[in-house]
C-alpha positions in Angstrom: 131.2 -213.6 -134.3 127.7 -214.9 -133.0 128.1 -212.1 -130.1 128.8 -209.7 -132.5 126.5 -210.5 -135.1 123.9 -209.7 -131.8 125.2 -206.9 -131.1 124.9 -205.4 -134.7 121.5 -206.6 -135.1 120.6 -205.3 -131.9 122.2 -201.5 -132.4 120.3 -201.9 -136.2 116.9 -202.6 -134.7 117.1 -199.4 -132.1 118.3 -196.9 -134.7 115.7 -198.5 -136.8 112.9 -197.6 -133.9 114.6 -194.4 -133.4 114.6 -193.4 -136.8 110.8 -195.0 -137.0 109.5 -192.8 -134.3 111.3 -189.7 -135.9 109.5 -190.3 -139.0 106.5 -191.1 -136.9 106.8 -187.1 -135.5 107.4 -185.8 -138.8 104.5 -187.1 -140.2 102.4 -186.2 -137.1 103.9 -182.5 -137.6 103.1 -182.6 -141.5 99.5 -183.8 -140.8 99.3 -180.8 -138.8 100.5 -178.1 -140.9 97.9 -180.3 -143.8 95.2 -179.4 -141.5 95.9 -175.8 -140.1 96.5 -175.3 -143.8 93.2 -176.8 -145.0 91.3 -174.7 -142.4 93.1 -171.5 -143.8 91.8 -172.9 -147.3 88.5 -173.3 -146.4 87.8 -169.7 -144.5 89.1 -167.7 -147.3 85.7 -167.7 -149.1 84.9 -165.9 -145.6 87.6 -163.5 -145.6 87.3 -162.9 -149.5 83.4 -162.1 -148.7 84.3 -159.4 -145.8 86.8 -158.2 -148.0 84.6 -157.3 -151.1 82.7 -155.7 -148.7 84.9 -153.3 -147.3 85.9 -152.9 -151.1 82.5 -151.5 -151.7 82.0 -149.3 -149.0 85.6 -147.9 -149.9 83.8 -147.2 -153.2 80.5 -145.6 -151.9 82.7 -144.0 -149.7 84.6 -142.7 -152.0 82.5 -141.5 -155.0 80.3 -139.4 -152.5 83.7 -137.8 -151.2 84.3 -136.7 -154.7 80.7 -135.5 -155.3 80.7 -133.3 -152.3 84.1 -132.1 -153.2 82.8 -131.2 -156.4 79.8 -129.5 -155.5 82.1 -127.6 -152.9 84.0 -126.0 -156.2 81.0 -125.5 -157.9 79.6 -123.4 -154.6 82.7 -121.6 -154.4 82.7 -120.5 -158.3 79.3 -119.6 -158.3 79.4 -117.4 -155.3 82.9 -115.7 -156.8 81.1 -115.0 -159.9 78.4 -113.4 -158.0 77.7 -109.5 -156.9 76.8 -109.1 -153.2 73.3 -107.3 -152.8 74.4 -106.0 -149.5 77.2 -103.5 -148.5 78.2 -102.7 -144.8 78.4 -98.9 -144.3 79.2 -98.7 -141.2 79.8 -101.9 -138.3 77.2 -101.7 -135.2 78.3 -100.0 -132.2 77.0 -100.6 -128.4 77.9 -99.0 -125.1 79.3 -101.1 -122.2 76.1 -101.4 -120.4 73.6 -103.8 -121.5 70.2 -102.5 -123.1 68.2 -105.6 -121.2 67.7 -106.4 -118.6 67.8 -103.1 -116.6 70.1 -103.7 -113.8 68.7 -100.9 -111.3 65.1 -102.4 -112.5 65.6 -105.6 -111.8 67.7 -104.6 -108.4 64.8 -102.2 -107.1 62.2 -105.3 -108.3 64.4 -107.7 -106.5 64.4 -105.4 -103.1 60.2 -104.9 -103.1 59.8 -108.8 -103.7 62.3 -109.3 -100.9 60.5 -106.8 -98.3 57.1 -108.0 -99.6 57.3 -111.9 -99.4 58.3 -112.0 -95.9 55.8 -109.4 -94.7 52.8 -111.1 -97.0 54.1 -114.8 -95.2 54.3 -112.9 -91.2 50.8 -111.6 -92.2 49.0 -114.9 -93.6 50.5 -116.0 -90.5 49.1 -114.1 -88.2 45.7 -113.6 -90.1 45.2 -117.6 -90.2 46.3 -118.1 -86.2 43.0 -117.7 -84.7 44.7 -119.3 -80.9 46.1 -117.6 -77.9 49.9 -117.5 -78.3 51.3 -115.8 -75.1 50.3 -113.6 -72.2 51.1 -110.1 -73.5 47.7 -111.1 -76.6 45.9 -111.7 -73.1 46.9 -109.3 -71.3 46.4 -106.6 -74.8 42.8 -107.8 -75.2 41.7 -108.3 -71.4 42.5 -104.7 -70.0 41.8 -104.6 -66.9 42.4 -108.2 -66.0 45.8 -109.8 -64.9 47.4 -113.3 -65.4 48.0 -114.6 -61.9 49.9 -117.8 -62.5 51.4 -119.8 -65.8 51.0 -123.3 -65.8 53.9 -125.0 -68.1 53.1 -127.8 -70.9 53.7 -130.8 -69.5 54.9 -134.3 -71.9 52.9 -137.4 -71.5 55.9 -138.7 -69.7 55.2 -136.7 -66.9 53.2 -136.8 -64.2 49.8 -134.7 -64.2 49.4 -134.5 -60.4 51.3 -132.5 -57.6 52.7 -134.9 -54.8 53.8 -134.0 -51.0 57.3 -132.3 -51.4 57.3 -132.0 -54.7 59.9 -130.0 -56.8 59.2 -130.3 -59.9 58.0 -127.0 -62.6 54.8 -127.9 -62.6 54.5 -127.0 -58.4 56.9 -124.3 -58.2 54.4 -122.9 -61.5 51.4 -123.5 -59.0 53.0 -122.4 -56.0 53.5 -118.8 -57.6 49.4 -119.0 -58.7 48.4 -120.1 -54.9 50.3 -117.1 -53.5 49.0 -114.7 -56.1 45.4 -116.0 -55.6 45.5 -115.8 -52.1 46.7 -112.4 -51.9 44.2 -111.3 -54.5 41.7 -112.6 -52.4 42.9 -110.9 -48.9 43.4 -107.6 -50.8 39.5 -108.2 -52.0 38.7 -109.1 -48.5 40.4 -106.2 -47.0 38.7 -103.7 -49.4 35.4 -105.0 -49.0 35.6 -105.5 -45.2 34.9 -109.0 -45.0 36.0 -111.1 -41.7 39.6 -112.1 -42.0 38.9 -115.5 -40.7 36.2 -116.6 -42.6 37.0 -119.5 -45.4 37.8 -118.4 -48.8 36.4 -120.1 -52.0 37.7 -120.2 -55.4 35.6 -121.4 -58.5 38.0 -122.6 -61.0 36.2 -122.2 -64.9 37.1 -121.4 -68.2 35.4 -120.7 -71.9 35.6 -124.1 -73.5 36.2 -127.8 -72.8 39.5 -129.0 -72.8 41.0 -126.0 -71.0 42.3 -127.6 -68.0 39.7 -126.2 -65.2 39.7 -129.6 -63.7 43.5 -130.0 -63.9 44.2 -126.5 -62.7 41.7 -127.2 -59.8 43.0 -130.0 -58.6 46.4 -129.0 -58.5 45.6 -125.8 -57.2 43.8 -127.9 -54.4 46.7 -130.3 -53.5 49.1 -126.9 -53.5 47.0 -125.4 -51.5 46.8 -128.2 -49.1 50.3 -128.7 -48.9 50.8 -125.5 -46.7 49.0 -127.4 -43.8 45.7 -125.7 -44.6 42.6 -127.8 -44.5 40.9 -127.5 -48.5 38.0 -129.1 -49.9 37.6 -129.6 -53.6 34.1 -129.8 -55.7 33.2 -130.7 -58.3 30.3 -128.5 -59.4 30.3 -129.7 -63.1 27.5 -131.4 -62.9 27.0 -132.2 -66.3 30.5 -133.6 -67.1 32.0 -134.7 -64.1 36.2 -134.8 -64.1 37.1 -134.9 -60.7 36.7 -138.7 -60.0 39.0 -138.9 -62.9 42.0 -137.8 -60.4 41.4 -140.1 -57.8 40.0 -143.4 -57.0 36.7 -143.8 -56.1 33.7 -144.7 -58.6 31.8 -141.5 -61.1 28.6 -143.0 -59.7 29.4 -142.2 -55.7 27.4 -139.6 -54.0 28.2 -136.2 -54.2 27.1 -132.2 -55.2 23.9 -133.6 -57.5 22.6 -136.5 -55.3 23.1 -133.4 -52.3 20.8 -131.2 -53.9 18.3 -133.7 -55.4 18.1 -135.6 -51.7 17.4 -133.5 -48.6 17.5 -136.9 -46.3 21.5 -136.9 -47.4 23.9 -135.4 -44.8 26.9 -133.2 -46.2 29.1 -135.2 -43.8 28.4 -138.5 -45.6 29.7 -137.9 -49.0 32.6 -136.0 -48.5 35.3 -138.4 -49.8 38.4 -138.3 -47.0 41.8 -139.4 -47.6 41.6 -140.0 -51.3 44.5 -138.4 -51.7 48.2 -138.2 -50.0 47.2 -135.1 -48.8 45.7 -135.8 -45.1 43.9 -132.7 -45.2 42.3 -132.6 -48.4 39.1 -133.6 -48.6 36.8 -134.0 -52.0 32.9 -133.7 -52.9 32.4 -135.5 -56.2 29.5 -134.2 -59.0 27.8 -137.4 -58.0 25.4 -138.8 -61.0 24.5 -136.8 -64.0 20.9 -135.3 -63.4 18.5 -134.0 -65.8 17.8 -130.6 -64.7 21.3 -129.0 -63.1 21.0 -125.9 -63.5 17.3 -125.4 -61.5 19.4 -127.6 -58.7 22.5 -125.4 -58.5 19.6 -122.9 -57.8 18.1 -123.6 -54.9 18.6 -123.0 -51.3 20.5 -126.1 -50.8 23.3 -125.0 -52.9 23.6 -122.0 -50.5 23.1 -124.4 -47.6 25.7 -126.4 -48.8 28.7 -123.9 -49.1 28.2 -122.0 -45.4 28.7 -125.5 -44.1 31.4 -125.8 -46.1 32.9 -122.3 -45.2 32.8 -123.3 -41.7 34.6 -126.6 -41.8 37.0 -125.5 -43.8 40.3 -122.8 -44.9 39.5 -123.0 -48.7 37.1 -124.4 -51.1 38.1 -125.0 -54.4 35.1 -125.2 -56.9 35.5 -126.7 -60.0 32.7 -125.5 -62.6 31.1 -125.6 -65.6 32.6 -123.9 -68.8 30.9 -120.4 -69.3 30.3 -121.0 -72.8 27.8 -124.2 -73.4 26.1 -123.0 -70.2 25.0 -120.9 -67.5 25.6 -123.5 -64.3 28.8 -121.2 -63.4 26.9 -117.7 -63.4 24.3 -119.0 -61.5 26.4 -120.1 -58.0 28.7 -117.4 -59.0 28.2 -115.1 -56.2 29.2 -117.5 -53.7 32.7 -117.5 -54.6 35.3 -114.6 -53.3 37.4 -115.5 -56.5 37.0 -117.0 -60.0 40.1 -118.7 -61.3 39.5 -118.4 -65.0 41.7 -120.6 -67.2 42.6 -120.2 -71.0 45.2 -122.7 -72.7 47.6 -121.3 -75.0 47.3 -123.1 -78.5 43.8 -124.5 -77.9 41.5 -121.2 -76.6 40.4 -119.0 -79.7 41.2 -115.3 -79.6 37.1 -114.7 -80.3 36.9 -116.0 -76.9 38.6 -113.1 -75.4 35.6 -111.1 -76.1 33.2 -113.4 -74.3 35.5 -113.2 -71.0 36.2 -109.0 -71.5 32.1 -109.2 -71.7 31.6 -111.6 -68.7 34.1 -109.2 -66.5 32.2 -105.7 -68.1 29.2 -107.5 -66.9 29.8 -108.8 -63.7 28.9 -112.2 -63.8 31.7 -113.8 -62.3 33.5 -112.3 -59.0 36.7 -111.2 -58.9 38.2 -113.0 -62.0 41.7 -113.7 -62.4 43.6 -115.2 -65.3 45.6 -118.6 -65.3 47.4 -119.4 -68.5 47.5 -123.0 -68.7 49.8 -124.9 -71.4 53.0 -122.8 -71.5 55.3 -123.8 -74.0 58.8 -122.4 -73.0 62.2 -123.3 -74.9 63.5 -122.8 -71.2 62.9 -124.9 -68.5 63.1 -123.8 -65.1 63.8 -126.6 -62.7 63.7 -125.5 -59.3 65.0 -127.9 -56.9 66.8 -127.3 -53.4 68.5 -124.1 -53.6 66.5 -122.6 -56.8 68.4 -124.7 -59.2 68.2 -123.2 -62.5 69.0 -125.2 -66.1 68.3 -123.7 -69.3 68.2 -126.3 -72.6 70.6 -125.7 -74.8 68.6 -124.6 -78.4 69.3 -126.2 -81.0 71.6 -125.4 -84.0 68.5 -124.6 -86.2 66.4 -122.2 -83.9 69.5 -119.8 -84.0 67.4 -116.9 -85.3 
């Protein structure tokens, strides 16, 4: 009985817990639902507020719908109850073309303005381009006078200077001047019976600084050289020397000035040999600046100074003063069998072209042939072994 006495008060006490802990949950649950409910309770003030408000704006809403309805009707009477003023006789009428704009007009407006704008654009063009573009505006303005040689722009990349053997479009451009040069100056020797074996000098010039005269003559020297001929270059600029700038030795050295200036100096002693890769081209350097060049260039020595050099030597290439800012050129001129006279395209002005048409009407310079110097080509001619020709391909947008 004592066992089962336990038992029952044992099975009581769980089902007591158990029931305990339902209660416990339902309680819980109902404390819950008490407070979600209290919340809903408290916001309703909230939603009652937001409410009232949507009421009124029902209303205002509302009462101005009605208005304008009502002011729609009273339109509508008024305008039934009302004559018209105007009658329509008949409706308009148009044709099938448009009064404005004028199609041919505008068409034949359209055509003018597109003949006129391109031709007004070509001629500021060519009104504002004041340079030398090509050889044929030489060769227009200069009658008379020929282009013997075209020397080609060259990049900064490349090199300025002609070497032994060299291939490049820059000798092959100097190789055709030296053989037009030379034959210039044989056919001049021929017609003015000179001796066929006597040296022939070239003075190399031009209008303007900047023109390439010293370039040209260099190059012209070393080309010249290069076909085993025995070629001295000056430089006769004495008042902006350019020639040391080719090759190394000092500005200051001896050379055409200190010649003239000193009669105790020998011509053998400042000729500058080997200077150059060329074994047979020798140099004479301007020597110092002096104050008076152009009452040196004129005396005796000068004279003195090229039949020595005409006996020592196949050619003498002069490089001289620009004809423009003075008269150093025109005064040794006559000492020279031809005058290389060299205009850049894109730098020399066309006005130019006068001075040189009146230096060639006048005689000042002998023999004067042209050299355009600063070709710009869209082709480049290499010429290699075996004439090796390669053209650029233009680009997409020079197409026209």
């Amino acid at each position: 009985l004592n066992e089962e006495l336990d038992k029952i008060r044992s099975n009581i006490l769980i089902s007591l817990k158990t029931y305990l802990r339902a209660l416990t949950t339902s309680y819980q649950r109902l404390r819950s639902r008490e407070g979600q409910y209290t919340g809903e309770i408290n916001n309703l003030p909230q939603v009652e507020k937001e409410l009232k408000g949507i009421l009124r704006q029902q209303g205002i809403k509302e009462r101005l719908y009605v208005f304008l309805l009502q002011k729609r009707e009273e339109a509508a009477l008024s305008y039934a109850i009302t004559s018209p003023t105007l009658k329509i006789v008949d409706f308009a009428y148009t044709g099938s073309n448009p009064i404005s704009p004028k199609i041919k007009i505008v068409l034949f407006a359209a055509f003018l303005i597109g003949l006129g704008v391109p031709f007004g654009i070509l001629y500021l063009k060519f009104l504002l381009d004041t340079k030398v573009n090509n050889r044929a505006e030489i060769e227009k303005e200069l009658i008379g006078l020929s282009v013997f040689g075209e020397v080609p722009q060259l990049s900064n990349s490349q090199p300025k200077m002609l070497k032994r053997n060299d291939q490049s479009a820059l000798a092959e451009a100097f190789r055709i001047l030296r053989t037009n040069l030379l034959h210039q100056i044989k056919f001049s020797s021929n017609s003015d019976n000179k001796q066929p074996n006597t040296s022939k000098v070239i003075y190399v010039t031009s209008s303007i600084k900047g023109e390439g005269k010293t370039f040209t003559a260099n190059n012209l020297a070393r080309v010249i050289a290069s076909s085993n001929k025995k070629v001295l270059l000056i430089g006769a600029d004495l008042r902006n020397p350019q020639v040391h700038m080719y090759y190394d030795f000092d500005r200051n050295v001896p050379g055409v000035s200190d010649f003239l200036f000193n009669k105790t100096i020998a011509l053998d002693t400042i000729i500058q040999k080997e200077k150059s890769e060329f074994k047979n081209l020798d140099i004479l350097s301007s020597g110092s600046v002096p104050p008076n060049p152009a009452e040196l260039l004129v005396e005796d020595r000068y004279q003195e100074m090229m039949e020595t050099v005409r006996a020592n030597y196949d050619y003498v290439i002069v490089d001289t003063a620009p004809t423009i800012y003075v008269t150093d050129t025109f005064l040794i001129s006559k000492y020279a069998d031809l005058t290389a006279y060299v205009i850049k395209q894109g730098l020399t002005e066309k006005k130019l072209l006068n001075h040189i048409k009146e230096v060639n009407q006048k005689s000042k310079l002998v023999n004067i042939a042209l050299v355009l110097n600063g070709v710009v080509s869209e082709t480049n001619f290499g010429y290699g072994y075996g004439y090796v020709y390669n053209e650029q391909k233009k680009p997409f947008y020079k197409f026209w």
